[in-house]
TIMI-2910 file (N, C-alpha, C, CB; in pm, 1 decimal, decimal comma, always signed):
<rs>
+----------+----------+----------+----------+----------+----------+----------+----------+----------+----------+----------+----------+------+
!      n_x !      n_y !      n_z !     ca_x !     ca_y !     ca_z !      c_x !      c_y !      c_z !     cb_x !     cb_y !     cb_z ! resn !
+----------+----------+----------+----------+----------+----------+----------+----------+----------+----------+----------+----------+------+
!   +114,8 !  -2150,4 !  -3853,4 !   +115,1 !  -2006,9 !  -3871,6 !   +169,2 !  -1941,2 !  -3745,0 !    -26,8 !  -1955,0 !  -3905,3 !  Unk !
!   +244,8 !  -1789,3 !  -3749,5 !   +310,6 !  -1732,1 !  -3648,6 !   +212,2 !  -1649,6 !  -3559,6 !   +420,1 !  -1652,2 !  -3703,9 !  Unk !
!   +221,4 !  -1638,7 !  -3468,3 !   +147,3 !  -1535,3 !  -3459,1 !   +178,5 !  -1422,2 !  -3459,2 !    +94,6 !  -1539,3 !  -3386,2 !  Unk !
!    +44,7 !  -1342,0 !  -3488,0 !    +66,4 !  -1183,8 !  -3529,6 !    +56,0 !  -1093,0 !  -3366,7 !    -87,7 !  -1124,9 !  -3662,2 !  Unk !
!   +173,8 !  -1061,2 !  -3281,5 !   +187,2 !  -1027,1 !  -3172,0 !   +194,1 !   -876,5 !  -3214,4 !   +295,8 !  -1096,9 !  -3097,2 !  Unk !
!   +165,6 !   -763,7 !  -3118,9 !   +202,0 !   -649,3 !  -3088,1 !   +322,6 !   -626,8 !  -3077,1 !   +154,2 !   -615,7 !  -3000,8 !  Unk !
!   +337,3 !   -502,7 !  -3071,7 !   +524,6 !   -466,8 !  -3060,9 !   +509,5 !   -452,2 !  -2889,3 !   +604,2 !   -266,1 !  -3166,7 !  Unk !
!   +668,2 !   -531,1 !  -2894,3 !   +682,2 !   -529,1 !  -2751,1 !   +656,8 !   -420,2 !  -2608,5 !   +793,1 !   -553,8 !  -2756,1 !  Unk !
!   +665,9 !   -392,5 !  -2559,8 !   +710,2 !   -570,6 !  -2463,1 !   +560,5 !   -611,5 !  -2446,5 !   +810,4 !   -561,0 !  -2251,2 !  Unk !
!   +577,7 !   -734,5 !  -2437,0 !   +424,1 !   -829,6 !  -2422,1 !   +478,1 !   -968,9 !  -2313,2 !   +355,9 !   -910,6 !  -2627,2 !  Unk !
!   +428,7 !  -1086,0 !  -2288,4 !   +477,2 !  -1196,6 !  -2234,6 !   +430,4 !  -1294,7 !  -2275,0 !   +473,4 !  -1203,0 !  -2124,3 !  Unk !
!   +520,8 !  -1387,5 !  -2256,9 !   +520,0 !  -1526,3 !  -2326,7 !   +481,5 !  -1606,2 !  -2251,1 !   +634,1 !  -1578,0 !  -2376,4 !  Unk !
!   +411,7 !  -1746,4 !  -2219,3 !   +410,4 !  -1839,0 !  -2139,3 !   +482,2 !  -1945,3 !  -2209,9 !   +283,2 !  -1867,0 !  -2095,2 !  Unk !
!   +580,3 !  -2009,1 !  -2160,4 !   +604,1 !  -2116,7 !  -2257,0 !   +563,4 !  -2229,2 !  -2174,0 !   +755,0 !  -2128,5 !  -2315,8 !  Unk !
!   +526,6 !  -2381,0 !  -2221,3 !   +483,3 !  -2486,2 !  -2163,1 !   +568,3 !  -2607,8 !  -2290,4 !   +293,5 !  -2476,8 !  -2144,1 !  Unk !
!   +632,7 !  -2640,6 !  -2162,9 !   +730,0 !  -2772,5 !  -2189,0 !   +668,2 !  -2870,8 !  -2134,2 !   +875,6 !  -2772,7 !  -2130,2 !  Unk !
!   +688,7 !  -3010,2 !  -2237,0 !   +580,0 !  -3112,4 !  -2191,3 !   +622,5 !  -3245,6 !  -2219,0 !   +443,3 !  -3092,1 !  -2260,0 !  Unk !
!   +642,8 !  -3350,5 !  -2134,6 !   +675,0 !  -3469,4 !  -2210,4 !   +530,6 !  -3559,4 !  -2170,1 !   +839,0 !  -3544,4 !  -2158,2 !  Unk !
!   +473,9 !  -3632,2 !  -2244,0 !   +299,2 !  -3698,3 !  -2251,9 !   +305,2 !  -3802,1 !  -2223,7 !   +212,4 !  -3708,1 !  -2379,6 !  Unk !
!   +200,9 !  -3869,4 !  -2111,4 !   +206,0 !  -4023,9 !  -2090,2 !   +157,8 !  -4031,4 !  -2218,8 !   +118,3 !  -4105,5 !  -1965,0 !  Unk !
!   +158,7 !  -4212,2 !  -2228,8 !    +84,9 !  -4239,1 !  -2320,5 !    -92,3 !  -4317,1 !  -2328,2 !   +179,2 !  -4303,5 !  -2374,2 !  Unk !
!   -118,0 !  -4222,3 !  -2229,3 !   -295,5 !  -4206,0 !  -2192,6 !   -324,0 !  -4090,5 !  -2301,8 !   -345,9 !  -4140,1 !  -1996,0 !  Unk !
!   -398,4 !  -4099,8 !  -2406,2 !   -424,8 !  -3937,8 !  -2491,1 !   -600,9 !  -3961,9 !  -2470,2 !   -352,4 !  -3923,1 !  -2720,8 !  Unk !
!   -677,3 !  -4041,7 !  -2351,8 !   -798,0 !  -3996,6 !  -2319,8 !   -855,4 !  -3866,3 !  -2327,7 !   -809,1 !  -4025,1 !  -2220,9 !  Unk !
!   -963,4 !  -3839,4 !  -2464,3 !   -966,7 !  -3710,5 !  -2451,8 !   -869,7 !  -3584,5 !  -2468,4 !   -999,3 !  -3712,2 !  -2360,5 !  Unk !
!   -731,7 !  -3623,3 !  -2487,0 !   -666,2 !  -3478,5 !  -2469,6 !   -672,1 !  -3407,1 !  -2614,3 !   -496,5 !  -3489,4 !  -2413,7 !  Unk !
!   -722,6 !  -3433,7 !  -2683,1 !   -691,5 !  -3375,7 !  -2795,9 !   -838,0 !  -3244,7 !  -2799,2 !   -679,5 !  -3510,4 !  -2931,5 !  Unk !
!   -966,6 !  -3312,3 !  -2754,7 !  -1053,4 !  -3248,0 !  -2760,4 !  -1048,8 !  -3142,8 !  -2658,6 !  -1146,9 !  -3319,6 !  -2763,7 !  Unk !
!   -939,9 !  -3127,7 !  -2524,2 !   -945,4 !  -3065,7 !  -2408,5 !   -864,4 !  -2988,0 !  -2488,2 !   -911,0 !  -3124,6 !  -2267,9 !  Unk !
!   -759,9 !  -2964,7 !  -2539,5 !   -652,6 !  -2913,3 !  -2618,6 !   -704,6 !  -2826,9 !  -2692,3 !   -581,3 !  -3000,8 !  -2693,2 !  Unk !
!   -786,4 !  -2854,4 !  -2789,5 !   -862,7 !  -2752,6 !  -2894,8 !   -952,0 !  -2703,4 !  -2805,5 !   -941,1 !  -2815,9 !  -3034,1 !  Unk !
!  -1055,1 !  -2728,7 !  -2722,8 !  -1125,1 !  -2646,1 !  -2616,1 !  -1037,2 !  -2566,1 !  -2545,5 !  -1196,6 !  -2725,9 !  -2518,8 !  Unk !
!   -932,9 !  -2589,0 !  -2506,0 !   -844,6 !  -2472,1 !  -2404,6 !   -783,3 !  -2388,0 !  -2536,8 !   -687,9 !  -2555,5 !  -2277,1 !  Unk !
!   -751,7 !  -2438,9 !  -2601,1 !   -752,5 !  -2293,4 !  -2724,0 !   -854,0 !  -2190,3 !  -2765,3 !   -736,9 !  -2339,0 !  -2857,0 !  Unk !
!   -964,6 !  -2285,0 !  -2769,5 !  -1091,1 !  -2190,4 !  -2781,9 !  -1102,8 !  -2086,9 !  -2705,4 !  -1206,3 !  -2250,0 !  -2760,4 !  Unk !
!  -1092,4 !  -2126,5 !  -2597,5 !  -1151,4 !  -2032,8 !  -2406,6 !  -1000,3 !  -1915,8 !  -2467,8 !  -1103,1 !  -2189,8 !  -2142,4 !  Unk !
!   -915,2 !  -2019,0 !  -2450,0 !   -810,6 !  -1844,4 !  -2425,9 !   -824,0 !  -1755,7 !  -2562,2 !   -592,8 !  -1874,5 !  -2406,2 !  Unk !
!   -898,4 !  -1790,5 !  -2679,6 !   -921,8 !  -1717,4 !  -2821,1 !  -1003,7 !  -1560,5 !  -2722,3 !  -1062,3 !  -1841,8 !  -2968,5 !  Unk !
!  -1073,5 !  -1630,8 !  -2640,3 !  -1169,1 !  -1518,5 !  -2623,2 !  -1085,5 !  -1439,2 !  -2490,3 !  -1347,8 !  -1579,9 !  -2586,5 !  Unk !
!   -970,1 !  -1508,1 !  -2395,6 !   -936,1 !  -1459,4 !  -2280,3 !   -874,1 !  -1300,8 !  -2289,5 !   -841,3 !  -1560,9 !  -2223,6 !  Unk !
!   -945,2 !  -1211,6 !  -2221,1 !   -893,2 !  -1053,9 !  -2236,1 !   -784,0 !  -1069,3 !  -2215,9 !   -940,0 !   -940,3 !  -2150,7 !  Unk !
!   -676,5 !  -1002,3 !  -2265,6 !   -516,6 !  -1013,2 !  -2284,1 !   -455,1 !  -1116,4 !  -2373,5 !   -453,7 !  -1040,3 !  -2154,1 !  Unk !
!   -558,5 !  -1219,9 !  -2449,0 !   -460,8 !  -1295,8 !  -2523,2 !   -418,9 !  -1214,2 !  -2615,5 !   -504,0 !  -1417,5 !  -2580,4 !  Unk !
!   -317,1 !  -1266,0 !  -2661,3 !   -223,8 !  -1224,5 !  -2806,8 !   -198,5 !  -1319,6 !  -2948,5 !    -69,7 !  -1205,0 !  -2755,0 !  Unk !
!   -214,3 !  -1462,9 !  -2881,6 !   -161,3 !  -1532,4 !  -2988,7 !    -81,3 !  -1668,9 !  -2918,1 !    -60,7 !  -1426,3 !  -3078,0 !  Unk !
!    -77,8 !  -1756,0 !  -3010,4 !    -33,0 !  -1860,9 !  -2945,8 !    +33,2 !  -1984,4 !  -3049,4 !   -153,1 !  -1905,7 !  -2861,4 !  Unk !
!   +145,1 !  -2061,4 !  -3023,6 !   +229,0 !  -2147,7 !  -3111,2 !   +272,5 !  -2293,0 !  -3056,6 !   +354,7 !  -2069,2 !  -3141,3 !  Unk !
!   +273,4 !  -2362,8 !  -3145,2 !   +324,6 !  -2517,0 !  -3076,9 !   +371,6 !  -2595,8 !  -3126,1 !   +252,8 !  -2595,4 !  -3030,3 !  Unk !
!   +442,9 !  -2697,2 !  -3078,7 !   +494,1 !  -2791,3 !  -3184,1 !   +512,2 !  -2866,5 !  -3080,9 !   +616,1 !  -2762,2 !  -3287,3 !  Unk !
!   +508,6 !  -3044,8 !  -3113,0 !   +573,0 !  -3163,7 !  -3057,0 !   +655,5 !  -3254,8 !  -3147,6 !   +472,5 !  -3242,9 !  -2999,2 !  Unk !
!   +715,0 !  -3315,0 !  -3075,6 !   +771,0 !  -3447,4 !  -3099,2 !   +813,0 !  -3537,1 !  -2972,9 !   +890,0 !  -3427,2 !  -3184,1 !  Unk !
!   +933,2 !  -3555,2 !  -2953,6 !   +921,7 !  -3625,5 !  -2827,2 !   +849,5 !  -3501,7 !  -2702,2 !  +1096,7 !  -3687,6 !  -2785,2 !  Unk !
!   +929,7 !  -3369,3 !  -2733,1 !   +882,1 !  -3276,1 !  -2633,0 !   +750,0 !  -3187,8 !  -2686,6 !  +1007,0 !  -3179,0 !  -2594,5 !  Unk !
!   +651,1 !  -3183,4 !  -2614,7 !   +583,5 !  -3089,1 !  -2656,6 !   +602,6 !  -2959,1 !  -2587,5 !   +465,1 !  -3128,3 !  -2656,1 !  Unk !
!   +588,6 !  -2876,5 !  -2719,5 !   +587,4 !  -2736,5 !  -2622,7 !   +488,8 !  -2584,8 !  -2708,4 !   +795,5 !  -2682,8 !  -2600,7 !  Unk !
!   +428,7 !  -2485,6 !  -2620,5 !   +340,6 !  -2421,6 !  -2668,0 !   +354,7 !  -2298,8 !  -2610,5 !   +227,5 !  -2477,3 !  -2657,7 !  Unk !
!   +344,0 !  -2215,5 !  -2647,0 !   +393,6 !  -2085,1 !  -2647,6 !   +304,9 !  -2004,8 !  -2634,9 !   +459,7 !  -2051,0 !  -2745,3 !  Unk !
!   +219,5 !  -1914,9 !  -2551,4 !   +109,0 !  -1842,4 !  -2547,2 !   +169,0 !  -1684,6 !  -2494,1 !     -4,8 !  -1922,2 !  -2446,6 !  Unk !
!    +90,6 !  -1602,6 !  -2589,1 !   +147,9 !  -1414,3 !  -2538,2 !    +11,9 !  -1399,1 !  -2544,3 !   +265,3 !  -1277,2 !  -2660,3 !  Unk !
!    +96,6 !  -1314,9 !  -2389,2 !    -14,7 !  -1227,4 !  -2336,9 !    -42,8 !  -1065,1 !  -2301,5 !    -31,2 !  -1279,9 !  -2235,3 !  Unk !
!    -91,6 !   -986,6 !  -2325,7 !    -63,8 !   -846,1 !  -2292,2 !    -19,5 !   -828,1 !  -2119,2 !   -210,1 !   -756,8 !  -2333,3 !  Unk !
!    -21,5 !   -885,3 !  -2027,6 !    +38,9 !   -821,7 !  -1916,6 !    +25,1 !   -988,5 !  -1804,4 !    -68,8 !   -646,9 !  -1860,5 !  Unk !
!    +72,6 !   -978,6 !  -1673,8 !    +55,7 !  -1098,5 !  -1618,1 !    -92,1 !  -1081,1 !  -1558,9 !   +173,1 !  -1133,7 !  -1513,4 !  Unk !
!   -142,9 !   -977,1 !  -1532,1 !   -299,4 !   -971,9 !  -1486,6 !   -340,1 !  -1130,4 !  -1577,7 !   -405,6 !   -789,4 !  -1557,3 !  Unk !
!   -334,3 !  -1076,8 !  -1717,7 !   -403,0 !  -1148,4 !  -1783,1 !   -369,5 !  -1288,6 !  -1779,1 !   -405,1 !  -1102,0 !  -1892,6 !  Unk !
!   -191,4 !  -1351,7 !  -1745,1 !   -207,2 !  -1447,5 !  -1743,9 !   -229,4 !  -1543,4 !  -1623,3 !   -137,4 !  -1460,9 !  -1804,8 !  Unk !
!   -276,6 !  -1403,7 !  -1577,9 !   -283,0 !  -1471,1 !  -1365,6 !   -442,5 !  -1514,9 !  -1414,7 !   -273,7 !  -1286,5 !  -1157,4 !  Unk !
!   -534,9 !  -1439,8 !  -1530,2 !   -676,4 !  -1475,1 !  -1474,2 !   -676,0 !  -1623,9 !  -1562,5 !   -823,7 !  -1342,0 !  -1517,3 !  Unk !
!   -586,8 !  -1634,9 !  -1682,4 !   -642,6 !  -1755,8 !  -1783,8 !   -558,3 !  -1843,5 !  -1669,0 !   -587,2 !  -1764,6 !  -1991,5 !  Unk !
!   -481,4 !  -1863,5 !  -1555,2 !   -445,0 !  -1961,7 !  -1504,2 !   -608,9 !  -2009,9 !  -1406,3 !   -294,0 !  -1922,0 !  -1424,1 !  Unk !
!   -611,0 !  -1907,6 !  -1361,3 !   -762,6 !  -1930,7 !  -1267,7 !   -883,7 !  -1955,5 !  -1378,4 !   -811,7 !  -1766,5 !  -1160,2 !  Unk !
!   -859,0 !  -1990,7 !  -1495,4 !   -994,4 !  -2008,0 !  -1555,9 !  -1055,6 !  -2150,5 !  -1520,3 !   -984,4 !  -1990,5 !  -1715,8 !  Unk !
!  -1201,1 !  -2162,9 !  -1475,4 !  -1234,4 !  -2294,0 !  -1409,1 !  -1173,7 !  -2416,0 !  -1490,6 !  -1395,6 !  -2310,2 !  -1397,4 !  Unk !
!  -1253,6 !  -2371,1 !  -1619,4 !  -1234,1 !  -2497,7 !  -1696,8 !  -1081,9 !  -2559,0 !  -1741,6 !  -1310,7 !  -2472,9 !  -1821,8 !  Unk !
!   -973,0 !  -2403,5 !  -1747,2 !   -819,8 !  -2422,6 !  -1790,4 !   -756,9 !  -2504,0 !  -1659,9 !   -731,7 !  -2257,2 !  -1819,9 !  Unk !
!   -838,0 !  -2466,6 !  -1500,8 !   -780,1 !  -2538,9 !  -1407,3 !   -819,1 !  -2685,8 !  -1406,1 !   -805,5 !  -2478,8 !  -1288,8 !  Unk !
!   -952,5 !  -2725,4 !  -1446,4 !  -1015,1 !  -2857,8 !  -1488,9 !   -897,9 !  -2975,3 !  -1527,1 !  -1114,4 !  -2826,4 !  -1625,8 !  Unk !
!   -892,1 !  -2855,7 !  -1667,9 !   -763,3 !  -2945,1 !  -1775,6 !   -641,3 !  -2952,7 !  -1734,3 !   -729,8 !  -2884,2 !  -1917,0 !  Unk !
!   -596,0 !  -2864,9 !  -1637,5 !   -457,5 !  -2869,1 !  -1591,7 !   -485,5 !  -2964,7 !  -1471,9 !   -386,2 !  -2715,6 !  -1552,7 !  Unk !
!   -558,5 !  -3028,9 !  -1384,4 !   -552,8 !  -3142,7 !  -1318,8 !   -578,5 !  -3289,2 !  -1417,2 !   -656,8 !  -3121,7 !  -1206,5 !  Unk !
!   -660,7 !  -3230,4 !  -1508,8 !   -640,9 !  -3383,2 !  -1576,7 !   -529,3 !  -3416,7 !  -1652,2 !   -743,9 !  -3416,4 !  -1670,1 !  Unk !
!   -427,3 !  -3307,8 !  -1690,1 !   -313,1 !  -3316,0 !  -1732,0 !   -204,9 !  -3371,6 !  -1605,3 !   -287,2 !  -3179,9 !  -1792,6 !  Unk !
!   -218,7 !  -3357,8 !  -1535,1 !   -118,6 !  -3360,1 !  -1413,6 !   -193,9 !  -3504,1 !  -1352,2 !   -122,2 !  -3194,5 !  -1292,9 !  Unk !
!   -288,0 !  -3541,2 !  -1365,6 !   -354,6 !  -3679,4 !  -1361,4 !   -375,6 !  -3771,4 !  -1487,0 !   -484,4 !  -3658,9 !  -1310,0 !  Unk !
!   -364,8 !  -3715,9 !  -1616,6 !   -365,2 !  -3826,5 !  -1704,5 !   -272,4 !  -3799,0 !  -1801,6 !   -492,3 !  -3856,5 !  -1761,7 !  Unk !
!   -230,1 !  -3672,7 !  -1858,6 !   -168,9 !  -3643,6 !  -1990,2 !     -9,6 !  -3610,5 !  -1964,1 !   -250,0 !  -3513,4 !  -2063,8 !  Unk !
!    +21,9 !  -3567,5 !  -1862,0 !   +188,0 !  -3509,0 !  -1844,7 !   +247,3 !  -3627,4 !  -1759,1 !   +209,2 !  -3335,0 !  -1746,2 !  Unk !
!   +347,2 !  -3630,6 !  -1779,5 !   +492,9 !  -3732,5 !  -1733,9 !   +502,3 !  -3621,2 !  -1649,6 !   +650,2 !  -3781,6 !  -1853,8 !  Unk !
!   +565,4 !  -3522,5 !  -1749,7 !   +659,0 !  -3373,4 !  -1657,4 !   +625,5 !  -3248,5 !  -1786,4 !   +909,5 !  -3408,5 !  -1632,4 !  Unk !
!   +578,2 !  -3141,4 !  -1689,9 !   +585,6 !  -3037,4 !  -1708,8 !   +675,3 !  -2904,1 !  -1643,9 !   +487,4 !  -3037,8 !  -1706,0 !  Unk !
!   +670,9 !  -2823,0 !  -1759,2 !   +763,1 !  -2716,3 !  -1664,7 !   +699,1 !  -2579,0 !  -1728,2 !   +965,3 !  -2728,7 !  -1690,3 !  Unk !
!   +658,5 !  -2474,4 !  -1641,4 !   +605,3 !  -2314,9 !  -1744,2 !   +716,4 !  -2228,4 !  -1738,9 !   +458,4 !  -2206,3 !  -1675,3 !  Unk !
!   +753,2 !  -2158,4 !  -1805,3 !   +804,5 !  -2060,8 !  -1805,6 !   +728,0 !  -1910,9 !  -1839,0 !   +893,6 !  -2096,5 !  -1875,8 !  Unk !
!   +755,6 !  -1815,5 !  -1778,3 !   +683,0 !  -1655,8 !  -1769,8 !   +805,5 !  -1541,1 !  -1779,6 !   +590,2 !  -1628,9 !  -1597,3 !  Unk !
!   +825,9 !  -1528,0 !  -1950,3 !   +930,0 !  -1407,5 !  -1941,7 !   +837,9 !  -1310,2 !  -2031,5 !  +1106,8 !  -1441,6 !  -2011,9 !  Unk !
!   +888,9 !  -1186,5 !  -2034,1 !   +854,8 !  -1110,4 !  -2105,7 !   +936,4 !  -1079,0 !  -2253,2 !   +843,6 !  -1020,7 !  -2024,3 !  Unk !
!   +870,2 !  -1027,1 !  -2321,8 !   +953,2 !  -1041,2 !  -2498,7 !   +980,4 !   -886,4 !  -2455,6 !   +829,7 !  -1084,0 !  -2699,5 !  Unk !
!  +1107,2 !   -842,5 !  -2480,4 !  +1168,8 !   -737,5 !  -2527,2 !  +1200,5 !   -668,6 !  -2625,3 !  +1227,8 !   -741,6 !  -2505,9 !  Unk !
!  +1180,6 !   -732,3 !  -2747,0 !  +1256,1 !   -709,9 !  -2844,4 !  +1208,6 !   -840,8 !  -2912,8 !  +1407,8 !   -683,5 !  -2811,4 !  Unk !
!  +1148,1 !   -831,1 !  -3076,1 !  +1124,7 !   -919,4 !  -3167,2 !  +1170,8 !   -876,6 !  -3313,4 !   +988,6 !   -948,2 !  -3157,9 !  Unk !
!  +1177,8 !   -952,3 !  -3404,8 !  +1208,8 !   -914,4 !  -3544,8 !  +1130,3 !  -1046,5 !  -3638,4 !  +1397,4 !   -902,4 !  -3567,3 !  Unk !
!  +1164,2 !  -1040,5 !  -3790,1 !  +1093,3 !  -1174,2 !  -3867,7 !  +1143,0 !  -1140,0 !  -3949,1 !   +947,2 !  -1212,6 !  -3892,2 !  Unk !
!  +1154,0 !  -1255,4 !  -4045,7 !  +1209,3 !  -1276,8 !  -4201,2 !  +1069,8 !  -1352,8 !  -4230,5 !  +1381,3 !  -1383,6 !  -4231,8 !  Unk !
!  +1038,1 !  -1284,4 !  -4374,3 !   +870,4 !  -1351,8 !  -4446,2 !   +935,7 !  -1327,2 !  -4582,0 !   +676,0 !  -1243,3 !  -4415,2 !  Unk !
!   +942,2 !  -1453,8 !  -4678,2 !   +959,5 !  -1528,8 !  -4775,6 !   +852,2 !  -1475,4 !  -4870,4 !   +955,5 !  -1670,6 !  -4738,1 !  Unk !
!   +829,0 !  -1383,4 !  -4964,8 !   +725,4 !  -1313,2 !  -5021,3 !   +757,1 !  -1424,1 !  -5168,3 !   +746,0 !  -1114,2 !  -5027,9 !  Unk !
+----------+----------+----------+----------+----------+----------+----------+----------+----------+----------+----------+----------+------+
</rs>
């Protein structure tokens, strides 16, 4: 499902990902770090998909907000055990959306 974002401008985090093949736990850290940012003031919504690359897409109403979900204890927890057990290579990206549109198949 897409998410249902505000009209612009808002910001995107994107997270590009290629995965060892250790998946200790990551699946349950994964749905828990979704949970936490469900409730993080400024979320908007969030999208993903893998195959060889994973990648996930999180909007946020302003960078305040995505400066505090970076400092969240537990999101920093998971981002060392990612960088210690789950990522090969990562890369974030932080732009802002300008301008959006959609086509919906009724």
């Amino acid at each position: 499902m897409l998410s249902n974002t505000p009209p612009p401008p808002y910001y995107a985090v994107i997270f590009s990902s290629l995965r060892t093949k250790n998946d200790d736990n990551y699946a349950e850290t994964n749905a828990h770090m979704n949970q936490l940012a469900l409730k993080q003031d400024g979320f908007l919504g969030m999208e993903d998909a893998s195959s060889d690359i994973g990648i996930s897409i999180s909007y946020w109403r302003d960078l305040v907000a995505i400066k505090t979900w970076k400092e969240n204890l537990a999101h920093k927890d998971a981002q060392e055990k990612g960088r210690q057990l789950w990522y090969q290579h990562y890369k974030v990206r932080i732009a802002i959306v300008e301008r959006e549109y959609e086509f919906l198949k009724k």
